[in-house]
C-alpha positions as CSV (number, residue, x, y, z in Angstrom):
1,X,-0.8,178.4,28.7
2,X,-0.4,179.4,32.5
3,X,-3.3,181.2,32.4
4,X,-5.6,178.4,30.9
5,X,-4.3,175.7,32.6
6,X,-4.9,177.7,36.5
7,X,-8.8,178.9,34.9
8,X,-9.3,174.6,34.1
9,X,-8.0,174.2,38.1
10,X,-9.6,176.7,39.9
11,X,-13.2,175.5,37.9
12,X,-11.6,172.1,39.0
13,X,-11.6,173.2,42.2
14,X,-15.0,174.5,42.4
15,X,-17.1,172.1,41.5
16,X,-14.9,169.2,43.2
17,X,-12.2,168.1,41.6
18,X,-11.7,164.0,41.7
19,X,-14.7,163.6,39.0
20,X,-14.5,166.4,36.5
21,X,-13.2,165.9,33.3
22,X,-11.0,168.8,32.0
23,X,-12.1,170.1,28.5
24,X,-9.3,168.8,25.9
25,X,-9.1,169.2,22.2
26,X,-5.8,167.9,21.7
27,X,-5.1,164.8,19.5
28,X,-6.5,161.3,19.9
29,X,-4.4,159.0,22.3
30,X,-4.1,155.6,20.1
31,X,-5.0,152.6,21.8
32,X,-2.2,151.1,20.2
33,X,0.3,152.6,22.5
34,X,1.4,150.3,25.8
35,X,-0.1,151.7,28.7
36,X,2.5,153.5,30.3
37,X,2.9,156.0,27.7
38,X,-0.5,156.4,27.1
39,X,-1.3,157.4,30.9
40,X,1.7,159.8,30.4
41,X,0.1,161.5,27.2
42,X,-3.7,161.5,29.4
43,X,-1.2,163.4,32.2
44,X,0.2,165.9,30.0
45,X,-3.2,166.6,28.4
46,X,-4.9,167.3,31.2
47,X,-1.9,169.0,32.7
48,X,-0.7,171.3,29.8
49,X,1.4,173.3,32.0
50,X,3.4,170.8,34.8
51,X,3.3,173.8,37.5
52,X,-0.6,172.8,37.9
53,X,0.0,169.3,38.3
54,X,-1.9,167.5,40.7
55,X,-5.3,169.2,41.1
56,X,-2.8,172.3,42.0
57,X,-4.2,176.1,41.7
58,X,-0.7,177.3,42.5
59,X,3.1,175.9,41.9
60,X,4.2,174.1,44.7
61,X,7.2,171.9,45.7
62,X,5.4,168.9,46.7
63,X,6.5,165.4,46.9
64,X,3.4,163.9,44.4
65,X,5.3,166.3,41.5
66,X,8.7,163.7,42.1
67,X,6.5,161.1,41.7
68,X,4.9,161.9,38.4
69,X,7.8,163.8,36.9
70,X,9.9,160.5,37.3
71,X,7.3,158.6,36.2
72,X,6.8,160.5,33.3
73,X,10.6,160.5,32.5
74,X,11.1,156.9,32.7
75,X,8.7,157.0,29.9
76,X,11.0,159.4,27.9
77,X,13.7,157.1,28.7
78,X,11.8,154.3,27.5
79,X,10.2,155.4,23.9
80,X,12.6,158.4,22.9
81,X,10.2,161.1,22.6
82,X,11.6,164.3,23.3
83,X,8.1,165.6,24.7
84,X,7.8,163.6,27.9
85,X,11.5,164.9,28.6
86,X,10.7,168.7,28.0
87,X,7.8,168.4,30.1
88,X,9.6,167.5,32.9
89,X,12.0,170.0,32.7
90,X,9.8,172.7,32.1
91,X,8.6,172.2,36.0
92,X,11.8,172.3,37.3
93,X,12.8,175.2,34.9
94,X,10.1,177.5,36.8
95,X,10.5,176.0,40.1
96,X,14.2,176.7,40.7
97,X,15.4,179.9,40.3
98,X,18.8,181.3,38.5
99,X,20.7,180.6,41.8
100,X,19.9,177.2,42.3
101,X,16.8,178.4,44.9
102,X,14.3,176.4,45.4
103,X,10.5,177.8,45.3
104,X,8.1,177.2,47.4
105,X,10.5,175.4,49.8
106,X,11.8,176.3,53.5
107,X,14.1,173.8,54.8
108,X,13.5,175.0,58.2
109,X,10.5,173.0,58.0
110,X,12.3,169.5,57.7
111,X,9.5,168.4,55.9
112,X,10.9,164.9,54.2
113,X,8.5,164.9,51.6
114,X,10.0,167.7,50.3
115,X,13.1,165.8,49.3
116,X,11.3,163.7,47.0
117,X,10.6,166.5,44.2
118,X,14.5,166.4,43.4
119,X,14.5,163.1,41.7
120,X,14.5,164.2,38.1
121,X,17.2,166.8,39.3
122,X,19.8,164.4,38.1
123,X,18.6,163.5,35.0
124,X,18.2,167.3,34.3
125,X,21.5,168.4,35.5
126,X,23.2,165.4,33.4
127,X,21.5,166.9,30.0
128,X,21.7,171.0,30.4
129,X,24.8,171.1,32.8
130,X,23.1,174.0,34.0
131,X,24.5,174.7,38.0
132,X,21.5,175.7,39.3
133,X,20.2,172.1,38.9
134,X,23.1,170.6,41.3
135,X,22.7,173.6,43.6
136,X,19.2,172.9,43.9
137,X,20.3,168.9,44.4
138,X,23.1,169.6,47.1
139,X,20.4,171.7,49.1
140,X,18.3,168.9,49.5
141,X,21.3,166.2,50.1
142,X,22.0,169.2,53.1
143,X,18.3,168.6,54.4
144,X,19.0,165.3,55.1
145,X,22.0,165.6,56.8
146,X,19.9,168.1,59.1
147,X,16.9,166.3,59.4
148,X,15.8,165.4,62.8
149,X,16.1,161.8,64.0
150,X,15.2,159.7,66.3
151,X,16.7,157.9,69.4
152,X,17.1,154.9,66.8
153,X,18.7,157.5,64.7
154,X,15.9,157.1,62.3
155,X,14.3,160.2,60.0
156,X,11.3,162.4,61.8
157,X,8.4,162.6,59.4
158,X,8.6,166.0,59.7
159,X,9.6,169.0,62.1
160,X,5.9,169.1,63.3
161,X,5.6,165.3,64.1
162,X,8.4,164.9,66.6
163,X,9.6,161.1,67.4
164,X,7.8,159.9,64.6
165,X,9.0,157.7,61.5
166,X,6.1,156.9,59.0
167,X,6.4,154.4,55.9
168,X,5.3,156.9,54.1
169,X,9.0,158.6,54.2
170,X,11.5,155.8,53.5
171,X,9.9,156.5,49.5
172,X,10.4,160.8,50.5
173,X,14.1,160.6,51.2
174,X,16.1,157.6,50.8
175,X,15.8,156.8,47.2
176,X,16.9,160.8,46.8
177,X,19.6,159.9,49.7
178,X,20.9,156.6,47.6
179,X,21.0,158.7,44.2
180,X,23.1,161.7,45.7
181,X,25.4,159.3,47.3
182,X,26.4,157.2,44.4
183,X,26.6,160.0,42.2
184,X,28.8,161.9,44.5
185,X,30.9,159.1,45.5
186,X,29.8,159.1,49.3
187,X,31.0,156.0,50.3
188,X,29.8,153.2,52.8
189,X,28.4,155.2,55.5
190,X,25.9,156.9,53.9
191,X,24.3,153.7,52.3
192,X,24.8,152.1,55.8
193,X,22.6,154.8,57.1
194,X,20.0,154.6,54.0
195,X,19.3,151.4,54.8
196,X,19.3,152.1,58.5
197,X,16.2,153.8,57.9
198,X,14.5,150.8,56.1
199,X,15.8,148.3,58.3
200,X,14.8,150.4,61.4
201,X,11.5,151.1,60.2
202,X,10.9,146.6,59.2
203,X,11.9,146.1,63.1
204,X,9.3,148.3,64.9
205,X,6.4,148.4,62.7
206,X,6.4,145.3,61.8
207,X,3.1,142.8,63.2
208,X,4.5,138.9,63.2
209,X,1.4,137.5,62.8
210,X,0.5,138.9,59.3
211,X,3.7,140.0,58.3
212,X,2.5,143.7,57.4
213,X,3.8,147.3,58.2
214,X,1.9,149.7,60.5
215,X,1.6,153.2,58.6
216,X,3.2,155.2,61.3
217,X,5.7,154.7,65.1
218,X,6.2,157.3,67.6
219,X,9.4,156.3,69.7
220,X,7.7,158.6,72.2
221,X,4.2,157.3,72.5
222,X,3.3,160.4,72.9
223,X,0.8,160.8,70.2
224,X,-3.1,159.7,70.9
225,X,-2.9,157.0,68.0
226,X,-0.1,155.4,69.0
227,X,-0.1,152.5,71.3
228,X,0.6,153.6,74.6
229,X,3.5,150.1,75.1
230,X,4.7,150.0,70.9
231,X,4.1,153.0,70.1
232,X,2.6,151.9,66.5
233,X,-0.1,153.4,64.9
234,X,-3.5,150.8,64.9
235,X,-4.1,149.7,61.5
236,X,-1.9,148.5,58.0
237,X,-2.7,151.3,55.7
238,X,-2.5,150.0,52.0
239,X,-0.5,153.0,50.7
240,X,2.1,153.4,53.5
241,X,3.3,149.7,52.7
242,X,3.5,150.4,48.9
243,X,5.8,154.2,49.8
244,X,8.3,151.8,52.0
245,X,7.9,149.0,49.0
246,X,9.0,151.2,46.0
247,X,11.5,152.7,48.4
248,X,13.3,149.3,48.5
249,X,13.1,148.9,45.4
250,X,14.4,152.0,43.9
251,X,17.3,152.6,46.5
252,X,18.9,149.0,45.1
253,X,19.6,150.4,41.9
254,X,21.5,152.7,43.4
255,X,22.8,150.4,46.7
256,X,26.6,148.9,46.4
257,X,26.4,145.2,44.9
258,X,29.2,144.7,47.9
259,X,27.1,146.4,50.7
260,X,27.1,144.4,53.6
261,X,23.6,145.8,54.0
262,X,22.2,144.6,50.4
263,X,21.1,141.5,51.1
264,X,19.0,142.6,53.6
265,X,17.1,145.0,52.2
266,X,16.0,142.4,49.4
267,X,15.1,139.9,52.5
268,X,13.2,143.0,53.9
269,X,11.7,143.1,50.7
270,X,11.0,139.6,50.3
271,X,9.3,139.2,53.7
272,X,7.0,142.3,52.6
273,X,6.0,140.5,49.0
274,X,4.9,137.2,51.0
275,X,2.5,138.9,53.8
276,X,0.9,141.3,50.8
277,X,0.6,138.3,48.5
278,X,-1.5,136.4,51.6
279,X,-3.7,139.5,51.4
280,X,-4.3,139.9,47.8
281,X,-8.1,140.0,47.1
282,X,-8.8,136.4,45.0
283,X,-11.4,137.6,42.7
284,X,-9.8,141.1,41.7
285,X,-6.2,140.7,42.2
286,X,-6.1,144.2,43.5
287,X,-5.8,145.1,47.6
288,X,-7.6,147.1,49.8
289,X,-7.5,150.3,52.0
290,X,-6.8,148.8,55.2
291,X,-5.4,145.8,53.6
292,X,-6.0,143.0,56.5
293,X,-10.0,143.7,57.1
294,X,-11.7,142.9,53.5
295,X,-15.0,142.3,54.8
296,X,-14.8,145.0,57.4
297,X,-17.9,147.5,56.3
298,X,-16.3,150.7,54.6
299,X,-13.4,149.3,53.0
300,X,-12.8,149.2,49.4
301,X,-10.3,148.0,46.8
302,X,-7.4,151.1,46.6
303,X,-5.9,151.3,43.6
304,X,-2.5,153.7,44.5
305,X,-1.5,150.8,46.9
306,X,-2.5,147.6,44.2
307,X,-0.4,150.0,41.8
308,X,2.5,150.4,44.0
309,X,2.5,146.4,44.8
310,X,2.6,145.2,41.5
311,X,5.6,147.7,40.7
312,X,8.0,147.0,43.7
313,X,6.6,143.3,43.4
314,X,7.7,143.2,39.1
315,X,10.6,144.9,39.5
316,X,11.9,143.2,42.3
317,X,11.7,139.7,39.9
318,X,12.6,141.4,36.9
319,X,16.2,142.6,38.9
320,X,16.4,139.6,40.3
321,X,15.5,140.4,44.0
322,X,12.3,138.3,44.1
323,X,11.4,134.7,43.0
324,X,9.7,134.3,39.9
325,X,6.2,133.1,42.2
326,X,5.7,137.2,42.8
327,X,5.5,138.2,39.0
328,X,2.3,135.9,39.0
329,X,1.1,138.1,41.8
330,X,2.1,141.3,40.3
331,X,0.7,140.4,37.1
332,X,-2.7,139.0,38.3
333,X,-2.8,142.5,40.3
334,X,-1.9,144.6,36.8
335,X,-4.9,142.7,35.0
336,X,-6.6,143.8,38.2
337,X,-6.2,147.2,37.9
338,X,-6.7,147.6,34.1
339,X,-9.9,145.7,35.3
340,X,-11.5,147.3,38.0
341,X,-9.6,150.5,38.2
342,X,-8.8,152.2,34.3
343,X,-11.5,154.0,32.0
344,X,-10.7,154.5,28.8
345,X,-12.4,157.7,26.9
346,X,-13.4,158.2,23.3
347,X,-10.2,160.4,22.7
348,X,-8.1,158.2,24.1
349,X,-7.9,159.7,27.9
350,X,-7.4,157.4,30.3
351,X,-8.3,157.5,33.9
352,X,-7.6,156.1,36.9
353,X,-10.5,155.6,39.7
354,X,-10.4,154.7,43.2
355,X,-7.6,156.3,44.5
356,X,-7.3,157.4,48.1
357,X,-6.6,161.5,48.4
358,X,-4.5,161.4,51.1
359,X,-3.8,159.9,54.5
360,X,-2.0,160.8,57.6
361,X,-1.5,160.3,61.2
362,X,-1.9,163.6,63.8
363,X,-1.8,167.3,62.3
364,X,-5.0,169.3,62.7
365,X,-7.9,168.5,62.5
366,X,-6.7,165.7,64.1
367,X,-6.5,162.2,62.0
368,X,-6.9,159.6,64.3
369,X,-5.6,156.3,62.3
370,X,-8.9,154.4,63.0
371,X,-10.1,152.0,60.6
372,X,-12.8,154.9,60.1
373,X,-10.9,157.2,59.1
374,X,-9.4,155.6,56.9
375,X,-12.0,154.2,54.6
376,X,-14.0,157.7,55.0
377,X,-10.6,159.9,53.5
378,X,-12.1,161.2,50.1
379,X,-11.3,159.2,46.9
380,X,-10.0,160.7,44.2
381,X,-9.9,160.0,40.0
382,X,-6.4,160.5,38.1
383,X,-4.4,161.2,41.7
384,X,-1.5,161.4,40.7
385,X,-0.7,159.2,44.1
386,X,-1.8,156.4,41.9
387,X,-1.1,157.3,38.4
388,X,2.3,157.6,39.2
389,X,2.8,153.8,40.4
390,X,0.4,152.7,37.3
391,X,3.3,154.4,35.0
392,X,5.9,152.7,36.5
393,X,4.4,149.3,37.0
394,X,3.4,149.1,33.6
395,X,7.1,149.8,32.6
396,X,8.2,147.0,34.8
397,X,5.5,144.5,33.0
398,X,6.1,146.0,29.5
399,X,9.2,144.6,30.0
């Protein structure tokens, strides 16, 4: 199986990835199934062996594998089937050795994205017992503690991009953070300091005009796209705001119902749903790339950020965070999606189109947050940057 599925990806690979349709023979997906698990199944068929997951010609610890794997597992969760459960734990079976060693991960790095893979770790560790598992988790609980911060006392993106806190990295760490710390009984201070992060992130990067998130802040302003008085990157990237968005949501099933902190993350939360929902594109339901310039030339619909919306947004009502108004929004962006974004093939396959590969701030070559870049990032179908959040937001509306 190893060897077929790394021949599929390196053809993959060749002849460019996002539009290539793996050769499958398996059985028929049923249109009968909700969509959740049916997007699971199109995963696991095109992904017979989970080391090769996203577009991948080698194993890697990567924080899009956290995203699918839990994704995938709250579908176990949800119907019963044994498969989606194995699948999962196969991964994490080849990934983390006898001793509770992690592969393909150096701490020294302090890469916060790489914190995000040990989500289903807990699941896992619950159902075999095996050590290695909760060595594996306690490694990562010790990254945190040792990741560099900021003046504010907020999370570095990573090592390599000193000063800076990105949205993109409340989803990378804290969730993980809130999890470990309930489980291991870590007490006020550590889900004072989760939400620090949240909280710290809402007070510089938010604009008060629009209400909206800049993707990245460099307390320094020492980078070339940051603003040389705020420090704040130029433009609302759809994606960052849907990381930070899931990340509120998921940390609050973990979060104390007595935190003094709680509340506010939900009003966080709140004031987040009401500047998306002004943005929200009337005819389609879905958002775009750089969410606040619709008829800017170069900017299309995005469908990893409409996917993360209408999850963070249908959760949030169906936990009792958000007013009822927001499911409307979240459900008119779902209808959106299966709309504009899903394809549905004669076995049953489905994909999802017009998903933004990647986007960062810095590095090299150098990505300069302009609107340009931005809209000119490659799109991807079937990233698993946006089949993740389709997953989980149609587990939320199933509901």
């Amino acid at each position: 199986m190893r060897i077929k599925s790394l021949t599929i990806f390196v053809f993959l690979a060749v002849l460019g990835c996002a539009q290539v349709e793996p050769e499958y023979s398996g059985p028929e997906i049923p249109e009968t199934l909700k969509w959740s698990e049916r997007m699971a199944m199109s995963v696991m068929a095109r992904n017979p062996d989970p080391i090769y997951l996203d577009f991948r010609t080698e194993p890697k610890w990567e924080y899009t594998f956290g995203l699918i794997l839990t994704s995938i597992e709250k579908v176990g969760e949800r119907s019963g089937d044994d498969k989606y459960e194995d699948y999962v734990e196969e991964y994490y079976d080849n990934m983390i050795n006898d001793d509770g060693s992690i592969e393909k991960y150096d701490i020294t790095n302090f890469n916060i994205d790489r914190v995000n893979p040990g989500k289903p770790l807990f699941k896992l560790y619950e159902k075999t017992g095996n050590e290695k598992y909760k060595i594996a988790m306690d490694q990562l609980r010790y990254h945190l503690e040792w990741q560099p911060r900021n003046k504010m006392n907020g999370f570095w993106h990573k090592n390599i991009y000193p000063w800076q806190m990105w949205l993109d990295g409340a989803y990378m760490g804290s969730p993980y953070y809130a999890q470990y710390a309930l489980m291991n009984d870590e007490g006020d201070e550590s889900f004072s300091d989760i939400a620090h992060q949240i909280i710290t992130m809402e007070k510089n990067m938010r604009d008060p005009e629009t209400g909206l998130l800049y993707h990245g802040w460099d307390e320094s302003r020492t980078q070339r796209w940051a603003d040389p008085e705020t420090g704040l990157s130029p433009h609302f990237w759809g994606r960052a705001m849907g990381w930070y968005m899931m990340a509120i949501v998921d940390i609050l099933d973990y979060f104390p119902e007595d935190h003094a902190d709680r509340k506010e993350l939900i009003a966080v939360l709140d004031r987040l749903s009401e500047a998306l929902s002004n943005f929200q594109d009337e005819q389609t339901g879905t958002w775009y790339q750089v969410v606040n310039l619709p008829d800017r030339e170069g900017n299309y619909l995005e469908a990893s950020a409409t996917s993360m919306y209408v999850y963070a947004m249908a959760k949030g009502v169906n936990n009792g965070y958000l007013d009822e108004k927001y499911m409307q929004v979240a459900e008119k962006g779902y209808e959106g999606i299966l709309n504009n974004f899903i394809v549905v093939h004669e076995n049953g396959l489905v994909d999802l189109t017009e998903v933004c590969e990647v986007a960062g701030l810095g590095g090299n070559p150098y990505r300069d947050a302009s609107f340009e870049y931005y809209v000119n990032e490659p799109k991807r179908t079937n990233d698993i940057k946006g089949v993740g959040p389709f997953i989980q937001a149609s587990l939320e509306l199933d509901k």
